[in-house]
C-alpha positions in Angstrom: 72.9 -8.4 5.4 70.6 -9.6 3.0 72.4 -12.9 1.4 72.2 -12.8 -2.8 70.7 -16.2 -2.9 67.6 -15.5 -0.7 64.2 -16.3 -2.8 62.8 -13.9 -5.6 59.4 -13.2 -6.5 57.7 -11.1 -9.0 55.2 -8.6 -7.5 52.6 -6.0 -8.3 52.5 -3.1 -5.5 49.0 -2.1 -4.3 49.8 0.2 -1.7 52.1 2.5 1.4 52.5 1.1 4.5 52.9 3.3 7.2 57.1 3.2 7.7 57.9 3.8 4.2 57.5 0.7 2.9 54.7 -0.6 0.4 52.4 -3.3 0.2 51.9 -6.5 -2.5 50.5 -9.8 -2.5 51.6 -13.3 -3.1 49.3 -16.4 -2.6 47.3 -14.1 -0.2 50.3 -13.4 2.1 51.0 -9.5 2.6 55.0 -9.0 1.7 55.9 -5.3 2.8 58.6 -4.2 0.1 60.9 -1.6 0.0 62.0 0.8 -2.8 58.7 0.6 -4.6 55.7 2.9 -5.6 52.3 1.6 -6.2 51.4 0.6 -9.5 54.4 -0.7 -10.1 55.6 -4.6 -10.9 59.5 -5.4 -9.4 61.0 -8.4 -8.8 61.9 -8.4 -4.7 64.5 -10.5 -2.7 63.0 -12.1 0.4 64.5 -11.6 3.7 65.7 -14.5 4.9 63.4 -14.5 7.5 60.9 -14.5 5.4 60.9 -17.6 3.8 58.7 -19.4 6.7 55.5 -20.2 5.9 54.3 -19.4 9.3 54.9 -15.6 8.8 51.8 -13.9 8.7 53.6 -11.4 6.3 56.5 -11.3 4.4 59.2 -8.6 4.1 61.6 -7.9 0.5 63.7 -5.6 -1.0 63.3 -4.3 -4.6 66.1 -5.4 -6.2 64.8 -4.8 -10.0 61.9 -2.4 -11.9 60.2 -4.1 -14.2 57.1 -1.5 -14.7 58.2 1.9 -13.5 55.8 4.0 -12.1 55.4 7.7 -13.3 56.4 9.4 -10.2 59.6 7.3 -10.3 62.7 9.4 -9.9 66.8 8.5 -10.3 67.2 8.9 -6.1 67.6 11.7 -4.8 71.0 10.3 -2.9 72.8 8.0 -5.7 74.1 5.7 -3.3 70.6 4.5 -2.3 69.5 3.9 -5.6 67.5 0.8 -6.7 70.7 -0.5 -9.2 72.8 -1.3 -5.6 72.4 -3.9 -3.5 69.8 -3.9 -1.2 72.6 -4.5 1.3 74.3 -1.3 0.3 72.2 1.3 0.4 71.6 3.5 3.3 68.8 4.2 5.0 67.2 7.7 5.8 65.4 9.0 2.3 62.9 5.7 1.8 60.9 7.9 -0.4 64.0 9.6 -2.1 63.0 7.3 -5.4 59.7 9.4 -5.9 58.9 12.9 -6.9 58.2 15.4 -4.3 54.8 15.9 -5.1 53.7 12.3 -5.3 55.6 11.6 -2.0 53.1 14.3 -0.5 50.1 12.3 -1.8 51.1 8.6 -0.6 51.8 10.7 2.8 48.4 11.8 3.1 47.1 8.3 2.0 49.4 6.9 5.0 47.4 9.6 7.3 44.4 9.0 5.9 44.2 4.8 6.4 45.0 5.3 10.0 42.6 7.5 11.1 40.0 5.5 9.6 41.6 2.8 10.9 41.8 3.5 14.8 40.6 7.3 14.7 36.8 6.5 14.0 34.2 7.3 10.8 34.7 11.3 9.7 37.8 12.5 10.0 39.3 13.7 6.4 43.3 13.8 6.2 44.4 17.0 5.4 46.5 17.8 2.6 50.4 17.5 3.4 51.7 21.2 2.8 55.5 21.7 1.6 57.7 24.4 3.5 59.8 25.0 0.9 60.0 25.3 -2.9 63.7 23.2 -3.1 63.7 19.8 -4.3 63.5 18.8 -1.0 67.4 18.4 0.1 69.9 20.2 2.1 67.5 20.7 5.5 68.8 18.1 8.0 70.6 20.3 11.0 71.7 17.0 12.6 72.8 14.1 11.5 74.1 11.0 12.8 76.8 8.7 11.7 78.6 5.3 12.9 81.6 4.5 13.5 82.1 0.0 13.2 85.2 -1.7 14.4 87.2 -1.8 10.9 86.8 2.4 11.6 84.0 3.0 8.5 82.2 5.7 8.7 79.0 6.3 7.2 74.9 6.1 7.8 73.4 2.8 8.5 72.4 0.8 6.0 68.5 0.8 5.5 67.1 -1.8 8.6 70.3 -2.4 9.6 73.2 -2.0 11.9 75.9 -2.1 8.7 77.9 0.9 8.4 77.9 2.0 4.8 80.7 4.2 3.6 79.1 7.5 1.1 80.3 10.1 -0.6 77.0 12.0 -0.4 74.9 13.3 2.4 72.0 15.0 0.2 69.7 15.5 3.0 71.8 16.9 5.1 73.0 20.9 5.3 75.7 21.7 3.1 78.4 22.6 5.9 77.2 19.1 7.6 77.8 17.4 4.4 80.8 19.1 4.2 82.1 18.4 7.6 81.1 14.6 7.1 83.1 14.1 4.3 86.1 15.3 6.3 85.7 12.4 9.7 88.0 9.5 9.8 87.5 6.5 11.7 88.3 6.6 15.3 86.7 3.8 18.2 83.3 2.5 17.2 80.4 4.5 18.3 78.2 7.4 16.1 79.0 10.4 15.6 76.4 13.3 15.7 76.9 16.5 13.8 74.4 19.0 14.7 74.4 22.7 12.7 72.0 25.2 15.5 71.3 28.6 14.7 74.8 30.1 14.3 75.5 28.2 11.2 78.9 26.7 12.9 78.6 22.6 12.9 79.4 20.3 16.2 80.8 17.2 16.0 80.0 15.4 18.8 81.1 11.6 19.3 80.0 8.9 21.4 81.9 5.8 21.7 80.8 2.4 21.9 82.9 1.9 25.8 80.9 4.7 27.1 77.4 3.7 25.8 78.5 0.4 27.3 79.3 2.3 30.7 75.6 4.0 30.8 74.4 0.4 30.2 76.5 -1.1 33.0 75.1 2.3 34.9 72.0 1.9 34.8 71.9 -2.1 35.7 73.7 -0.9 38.8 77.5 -1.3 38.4 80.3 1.3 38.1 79.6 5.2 37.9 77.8 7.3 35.6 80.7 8.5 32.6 81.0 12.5 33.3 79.3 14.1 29.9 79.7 18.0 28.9 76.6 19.7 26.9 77.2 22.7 25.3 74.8 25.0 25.1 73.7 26.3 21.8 70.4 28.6 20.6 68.1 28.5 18.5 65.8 31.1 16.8 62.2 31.4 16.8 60.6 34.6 15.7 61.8 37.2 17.9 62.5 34.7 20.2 65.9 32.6 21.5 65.8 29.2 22.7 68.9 28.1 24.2 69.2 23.7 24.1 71.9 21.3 24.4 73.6 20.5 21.4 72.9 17.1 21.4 69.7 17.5 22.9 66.1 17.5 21.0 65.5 20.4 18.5 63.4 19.9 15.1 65.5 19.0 12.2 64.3 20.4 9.5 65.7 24.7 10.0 62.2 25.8 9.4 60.3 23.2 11.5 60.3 25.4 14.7 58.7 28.2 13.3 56.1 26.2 11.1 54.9 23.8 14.1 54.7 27.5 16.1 52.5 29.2 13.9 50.1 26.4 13.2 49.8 25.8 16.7 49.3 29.6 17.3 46.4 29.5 14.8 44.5 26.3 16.1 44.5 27.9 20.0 44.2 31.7 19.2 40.5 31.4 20.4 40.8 29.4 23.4 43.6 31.4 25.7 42.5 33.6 28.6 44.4 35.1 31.3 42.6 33.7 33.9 43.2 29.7 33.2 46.3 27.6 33.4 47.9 26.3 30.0 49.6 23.4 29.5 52.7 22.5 27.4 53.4 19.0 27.8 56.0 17.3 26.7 57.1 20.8 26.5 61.0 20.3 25.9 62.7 23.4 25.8 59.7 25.7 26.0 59.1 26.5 22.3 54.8 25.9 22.9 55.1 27.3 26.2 56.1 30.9 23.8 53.3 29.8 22.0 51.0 29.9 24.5 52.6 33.3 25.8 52.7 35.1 22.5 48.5 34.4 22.5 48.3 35.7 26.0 48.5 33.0 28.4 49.8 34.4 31.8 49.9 31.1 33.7 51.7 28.2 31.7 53.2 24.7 33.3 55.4 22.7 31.2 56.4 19.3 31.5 59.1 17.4 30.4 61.1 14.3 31.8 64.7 15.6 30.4 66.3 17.7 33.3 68.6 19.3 31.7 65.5 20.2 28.7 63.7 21.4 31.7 66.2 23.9 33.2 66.6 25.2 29.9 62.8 25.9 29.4 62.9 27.4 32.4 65.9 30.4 31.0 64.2 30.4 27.7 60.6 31.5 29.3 61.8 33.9 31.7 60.7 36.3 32.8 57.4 34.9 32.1 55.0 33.2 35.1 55.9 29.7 33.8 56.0 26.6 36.2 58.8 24.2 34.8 58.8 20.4 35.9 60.6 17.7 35.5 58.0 14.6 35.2 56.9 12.2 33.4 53.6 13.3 31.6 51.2 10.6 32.9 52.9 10.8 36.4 52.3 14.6 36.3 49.0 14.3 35.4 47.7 11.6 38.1 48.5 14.4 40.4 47.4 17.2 38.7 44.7 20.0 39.6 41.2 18.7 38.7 38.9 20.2 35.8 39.3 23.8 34.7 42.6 23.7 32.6 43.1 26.3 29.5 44.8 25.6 26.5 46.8 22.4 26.7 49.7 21.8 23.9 50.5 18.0 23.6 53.2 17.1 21.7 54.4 13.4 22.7 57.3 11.3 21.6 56.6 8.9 18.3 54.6 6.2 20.7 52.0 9.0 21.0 50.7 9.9 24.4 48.7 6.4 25.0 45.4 5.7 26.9 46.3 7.1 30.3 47.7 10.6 29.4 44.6 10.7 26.9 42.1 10.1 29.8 43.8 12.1 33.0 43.6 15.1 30.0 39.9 14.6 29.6 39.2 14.5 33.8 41.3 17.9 33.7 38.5 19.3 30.9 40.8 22.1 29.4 38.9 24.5 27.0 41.0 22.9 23.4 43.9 20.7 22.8 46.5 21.4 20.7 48.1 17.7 19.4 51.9 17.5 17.6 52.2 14.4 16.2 55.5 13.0 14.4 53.6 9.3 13.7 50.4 8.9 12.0 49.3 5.8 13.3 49.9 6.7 17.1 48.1 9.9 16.3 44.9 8.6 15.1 44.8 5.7 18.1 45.4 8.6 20.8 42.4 10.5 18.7 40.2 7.8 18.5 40.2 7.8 22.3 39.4 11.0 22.6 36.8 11.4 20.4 35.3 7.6 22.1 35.8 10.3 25.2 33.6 13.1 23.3 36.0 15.2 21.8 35.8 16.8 18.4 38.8 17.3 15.6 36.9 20.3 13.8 40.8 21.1 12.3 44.0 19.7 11.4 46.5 20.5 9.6 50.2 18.3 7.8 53.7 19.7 6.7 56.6 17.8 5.2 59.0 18.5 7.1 61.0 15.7 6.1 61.0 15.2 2.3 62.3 12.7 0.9 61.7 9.9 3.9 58.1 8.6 5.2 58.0 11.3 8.5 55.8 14.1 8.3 54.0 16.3 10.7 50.2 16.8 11.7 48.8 19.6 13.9 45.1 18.4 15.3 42.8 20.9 17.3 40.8 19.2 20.1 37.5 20.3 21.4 34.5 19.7 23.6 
């Protein structure tokens, strides 16, 4: 918690960091701030780990506007808004305070520092394209909650491990708001609603003495807590993906189908019959359809969750689809040599790194397809290709996830 008599300082914002944050000066130090837009001037509280002069940056909250920007908005969920106390506002909607449209533009300025950071010279940031025509709320399908030991319920508050109690959940679906506003306290933990396909919401909760049990687990003492999954499906097309409930799935409702058709239109050239695709990190199988819908007759997915794999493996039947359980960079030290198809790379937010990068450039498929959820990890992972001899001749950005710093980029690889 952020302590009222920590140092002020008025500042003059230059700039977006990547994380949803933004960038000033003071006496040539860097302080990242948050709940700012460039352009603007605010007077900031330090963090009170900021205040030694050996940090190489500084970090501070916006606690007053002085010089609005234009783009500045009342936020989109009230009890984030720039009049509370840094300490009281909850994170998840770090760009709720800006209009929709600007939001899109310091997004693409995000995309567009990194790859010329650590992609290399030439590669221009595409636009970010919206989804939808709303004001950008009501489209979280899952949502997670905490539970601390005086039994609040709420979000986290922004950088923090405080439970803030609201009476809002703007972001969220209406019959998750809805159900939120209806939990009481029960034994510390989070609580995870999820709304799938069928509209009905799950309320799943996870206690603090059973996340301490995995912990003792996996140090080696005492047995593994028996968990239930239900199984719930989601819809893709004319296609049905069935996933755990708590398992991964795209947020956003029309994620799925967005990330499927861009991908579909990047690799519509480059699948034959006769090679063997590659989803990896495939999940529950939804590029794995991909590759099938444009053709592909011999796919392998691979994907470390077991219970994600199984699942892929109902959801692409009865198609000639290999389904393992591996990590990616294990899988590929033993994979086949060169001569690979269409490959469909969609790694967690620490991007695919060095080794995946290169074992995928010895294997030579005809085009890459590349999901990326982080900016920065995606233009390090393309600068090694491209250092490698691969081209980026397309790419393409949605926001998925108005409102907050995330967005989504689609890159085409190619010889």
């Amino acid at each position: 918690m952020t302590s009222s008599s920590s140092p002020t300082l008025d500042l003059d914002i230059t700039g977006i960091a990547h994380g949803g944050t933004f960038v000033a000066r003071h006496e040539g130090r860097v302080v990242f701030v948050s709940d700012a837009i460039p352009g603007e001037r605010v007077r900031v509280r330090l963090d009170a780990s900021s205040t030694d002069d050996s940090k190489s940056f500084w970090r501070a909250e916006t606690i007053e506007v002085l010089e609005a920007s234009e783009h500045r908005r009342p936020h989109v969920w009230a009890e984030a808004d720039v009049s509370r106390d840094p300490a009281d506002r909850p994170g998840g909607a770090d760009l709720g305070h800006i209009d929709l449209a600007h939001q899109r533009t310091l997004k693409r300025q995000v995309l567009s520092e990194a790859l010329d950071r650590f992609a290399g010279e030439g590669l221009q940031a595409p636009e970010i394209e919206p989804v939808d025509s709303t004001d950008g709320t009501g489209w979280r399908t899952r949502v997670t909650l905490h539970i601390d030991d005086e039994g609040r319920v709420g979000p986290f508050a922004a950088r923090s491990h405080r439970v803030i109690e609201v009476g809002t959940h703007p972001l969220a679906r209406p019959a998750i708001a809805e159900a939120a506003e209806g939990l009481s306290g029960a034994k510390p933990g989070r609580i995870e609603l999820v709304e799938p396909g069928d509209g009905r919401v799950r309320v799943i909760r996870r206690e603090e003495a059973v996340r301490r049990k995995d912990a003792e687990r996996r140090h080696g003492r005492g047995h593994p807590p028996r968990r239930t999954h239900e199984t719930v499906h989601e819809q893709v097309g004319d296609r049905r993906f069935q996933v755990d409930a708590d398992g991964f799935w795209q947020v956003h409702p029309r994620a799925a189908s967005v990330l499927d058709a861009a991908v579909y239109g990047l690799l519509e050239d480059h699948v034959d019959e006769a090679s063997t695709h590659y989803d990896l990190y495939g999940g529950v199988g939804l590029f794995a359809a991909t590759l099938a819908d444009l053709g592909a007759t011999r796919i392998v997915t691979v994907e470390s969750s077991a219970r994600a794999t199984e699942h892929a493996k109902a959801n692409l039947a009865p198609l000639e689809v290999t389904a393992a359980t591996a990590r990616v960079d294990r899988f590929l030290a033993t994979a086949p040599g060169t001569g690979a198809g269409a490959v469909v790379l969609d790694p967690p937010r620490s991007g695919a790194g060095r080794a995946v990068v290169e074992a995928l450039h010895e294997m030579s498929p005809d085009a890459i397809a590349y999901v990326a959820c982080d900016p920065v990890a995606l233009a390090r992972d393309l600068g090694t290709f491209r250092a490698l001899g691969w081209q980026v001749p397309r790419m393409r950005a949605f926001d998925l996830f108005p409102h907050s710093h995330h967005f989504e980029v689609v890159a085409l690889l190619t010889r």
